[in-house]
C-alpha positions in Angstrom: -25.4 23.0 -34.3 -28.3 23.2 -32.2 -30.3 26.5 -31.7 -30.6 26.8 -27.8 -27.7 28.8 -27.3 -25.6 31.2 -29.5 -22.1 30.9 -29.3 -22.0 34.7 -28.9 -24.0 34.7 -26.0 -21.9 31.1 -24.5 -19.0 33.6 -25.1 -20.2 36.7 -23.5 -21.4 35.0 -20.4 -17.8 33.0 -19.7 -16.1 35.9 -20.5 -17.7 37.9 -17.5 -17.3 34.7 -15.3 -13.7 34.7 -16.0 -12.7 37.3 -18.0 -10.5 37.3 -21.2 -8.2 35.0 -21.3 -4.5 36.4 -22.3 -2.3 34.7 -25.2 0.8 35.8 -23.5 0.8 34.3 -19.9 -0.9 31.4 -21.2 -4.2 30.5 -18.7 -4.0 26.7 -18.2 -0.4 25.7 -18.1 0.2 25.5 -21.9 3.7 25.3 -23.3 4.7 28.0 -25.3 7.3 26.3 -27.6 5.2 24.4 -30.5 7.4 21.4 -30.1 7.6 21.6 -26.4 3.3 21.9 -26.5 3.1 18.9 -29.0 5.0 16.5 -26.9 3.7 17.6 -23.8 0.0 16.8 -25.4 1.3 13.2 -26.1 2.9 12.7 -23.2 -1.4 13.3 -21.6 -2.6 10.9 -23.7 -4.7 7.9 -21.5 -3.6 9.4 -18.1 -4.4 12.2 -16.0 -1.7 12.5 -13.4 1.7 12.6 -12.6 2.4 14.5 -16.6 3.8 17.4 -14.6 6.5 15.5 -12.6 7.4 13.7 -15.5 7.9 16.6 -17.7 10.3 18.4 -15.4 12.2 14.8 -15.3 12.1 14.8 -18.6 13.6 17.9 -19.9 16.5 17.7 -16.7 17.6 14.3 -18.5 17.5 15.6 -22.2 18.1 19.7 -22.7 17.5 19.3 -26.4 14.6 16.9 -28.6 18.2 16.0 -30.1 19.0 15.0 -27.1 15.9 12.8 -27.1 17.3 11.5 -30.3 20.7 10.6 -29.7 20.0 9.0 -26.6 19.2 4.9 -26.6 15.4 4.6 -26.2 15.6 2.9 -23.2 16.8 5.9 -21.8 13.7 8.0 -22.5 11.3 4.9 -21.7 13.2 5.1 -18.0 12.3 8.9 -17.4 8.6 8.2 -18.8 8.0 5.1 -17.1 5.8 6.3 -14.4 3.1 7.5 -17.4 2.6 3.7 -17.9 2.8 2.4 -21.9 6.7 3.7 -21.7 7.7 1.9 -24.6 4.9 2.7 -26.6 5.6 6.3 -25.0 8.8 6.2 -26.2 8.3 4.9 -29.6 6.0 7.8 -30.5 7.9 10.8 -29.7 11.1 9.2 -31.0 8.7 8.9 -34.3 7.8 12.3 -34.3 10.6 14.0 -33.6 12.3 12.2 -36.6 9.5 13.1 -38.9 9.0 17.0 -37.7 13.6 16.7 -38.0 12.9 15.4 -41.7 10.2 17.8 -42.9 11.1 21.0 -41.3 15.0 20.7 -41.4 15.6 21.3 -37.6 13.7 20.1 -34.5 11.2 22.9 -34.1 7.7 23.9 -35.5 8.2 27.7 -35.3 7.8 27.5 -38.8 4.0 26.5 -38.2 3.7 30.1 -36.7 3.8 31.1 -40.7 2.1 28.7 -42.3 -1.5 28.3 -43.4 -3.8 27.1 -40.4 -4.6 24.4 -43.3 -1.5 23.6 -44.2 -0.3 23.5 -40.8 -3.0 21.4 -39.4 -1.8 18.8 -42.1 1.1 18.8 -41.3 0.6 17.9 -37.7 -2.1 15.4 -38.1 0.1 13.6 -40.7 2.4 13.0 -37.4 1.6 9.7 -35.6 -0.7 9.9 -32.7 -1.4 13.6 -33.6 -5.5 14.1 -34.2 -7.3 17.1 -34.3 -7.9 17.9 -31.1 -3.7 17.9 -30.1 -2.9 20.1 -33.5 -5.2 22.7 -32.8 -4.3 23.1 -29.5 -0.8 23.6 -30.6 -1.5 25.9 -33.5 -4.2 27.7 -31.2 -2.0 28.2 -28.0 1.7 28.4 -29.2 1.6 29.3 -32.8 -1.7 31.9 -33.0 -3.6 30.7 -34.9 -7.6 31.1 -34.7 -8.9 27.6 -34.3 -11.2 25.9 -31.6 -10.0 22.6 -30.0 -13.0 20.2 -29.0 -11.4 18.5 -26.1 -13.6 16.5 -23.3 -14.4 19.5 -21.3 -15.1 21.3 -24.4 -17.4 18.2 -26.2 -19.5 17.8 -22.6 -20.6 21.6 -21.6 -21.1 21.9 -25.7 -23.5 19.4 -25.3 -25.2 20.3 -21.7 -25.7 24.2 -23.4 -27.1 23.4 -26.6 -23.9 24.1 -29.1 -24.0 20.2 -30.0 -26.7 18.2 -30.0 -25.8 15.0 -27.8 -25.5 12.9 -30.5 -22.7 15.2 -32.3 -20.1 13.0 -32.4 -16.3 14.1 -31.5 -15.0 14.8 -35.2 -18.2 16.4 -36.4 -18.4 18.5 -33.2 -14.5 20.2 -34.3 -16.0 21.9 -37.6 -19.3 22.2 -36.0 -18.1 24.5 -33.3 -15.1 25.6 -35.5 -17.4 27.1 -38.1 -20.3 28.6 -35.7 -17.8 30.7 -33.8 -15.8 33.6 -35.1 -12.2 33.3 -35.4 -11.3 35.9 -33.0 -13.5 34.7 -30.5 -12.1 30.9 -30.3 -9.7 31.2 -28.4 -11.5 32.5 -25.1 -14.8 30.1 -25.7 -11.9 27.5 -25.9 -10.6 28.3 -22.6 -13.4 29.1 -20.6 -15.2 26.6 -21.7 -11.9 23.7 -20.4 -12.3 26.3 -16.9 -16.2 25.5 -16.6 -16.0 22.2 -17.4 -13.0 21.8 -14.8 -14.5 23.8 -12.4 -18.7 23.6 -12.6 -19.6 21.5 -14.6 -17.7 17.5 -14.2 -18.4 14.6 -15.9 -20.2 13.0 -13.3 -20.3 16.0 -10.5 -22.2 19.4 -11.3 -22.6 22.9 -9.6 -25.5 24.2 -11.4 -26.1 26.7 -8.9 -23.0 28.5 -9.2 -22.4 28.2 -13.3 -22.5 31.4 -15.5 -24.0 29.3 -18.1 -27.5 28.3 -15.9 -30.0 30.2 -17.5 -29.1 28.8 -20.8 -28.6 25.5 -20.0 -31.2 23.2 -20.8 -29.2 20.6 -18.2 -28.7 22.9 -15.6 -33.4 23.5 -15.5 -33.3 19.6 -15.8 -31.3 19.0 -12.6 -32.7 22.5 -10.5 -35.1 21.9 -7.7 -38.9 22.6 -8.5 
């Protein structure tokens, strides 16, 4: 953890800009079903667009996950397909939902909502194609629990303000962060920090002049006119 800027003050500053996020009308389209979050996560995996459109195709073809299940594969891979990687697509969530089925009894992961975060992040990681990053954001947005996702907008401003050094890598960075920031205070760095970094401060495009985070920023004096 690098010593430029305290989490505390990261916090504060976003919080101001944006204000507190609420857990009940959740800020950045999040789904508030565990199961429904979870395959909605996977579905996002290597693309960027078109999730949206697919999701509402989705759940008009199949009411139910056992729906999902009963249904011939090439049924699902049909409403997917414009994702790209249907069949591996398909295969997956197929996968999951017979594991989460086998373990919890049903096809739901309420059940997570009174379980250990340790426990339940073990679970979920133990499920194909589930790493850190998608479990905590279940357990963090649907299920309450205090944890800290490191997704891409969260690993690049991290970096750019001095809570990672650049060469923390993406599964140090999760306990890095997780462990520097309060529990109660997670969940809005989490999502302020995905705002900024959708808003302000891009991969490639930045708006230094208008970020909350300036003064702090050690990137932000780099790129300022002298």
């Amino acid at each position: 953890m690098s010593s430029f800027a305290s989490p505390h003050r990261i916090r504060t500053a976003l919080a101001t800009h944006y204000g507190e996020p609420s857990r009940f009308r959740l800020p950045l389209g999040n789904k508030r079903d565990p199961l429904d979050e979870l395959i909605y996560i996977l579905l996002t995996v290597q693309t960027q667009y078109g999730v949206d459109g697919v999701w509402d195709a989705l759940k008009s073809r199949f009411p139910t996950w056992d729906h999902v299940l009963r249904a011939r594969e090439e049924s699902l891979r049909r409403v997917i397909a414009p994702l790209g990687l249907s069949e591996q697509r398909a295969k997956r969530i197929r996968i999951v939902l017979r594991a989460i089925r086998d373990e919890m009894g049903t096809l739901s992961l309420r059940r997570l909502r009174r379980m250990s975060t340790a426990d339940a992040e073990a679970f979920l990681t133990s499920l194909p194609g589930v790493g850190l990053k998608v479990a905590r954001c279940v357990l963090m947005y649907t299920c309450g629990h205090d944890v800290l996702p490191v997704d891409a907008h969260v690993l690049r401003v991290s970096k750019r303000v001095g809570l990672l050094t650049e060469e923390t890598s993406w599964p140090d960075a999760h306990e890095s962060i997780h462990r520097a920031v309060r529990p109660e205070h997670r969940y809005s760095l989490h999502v302020n920090l995905v705002r900024l970094g959708r808003d302000l401060c891009g991969a490639r495009v930045t708006q230094c002049h208008a970020c909350p985070l300036a003064r702090m920023c050690m990137s932000a004096r780099l790129t300022s006119p002298t």
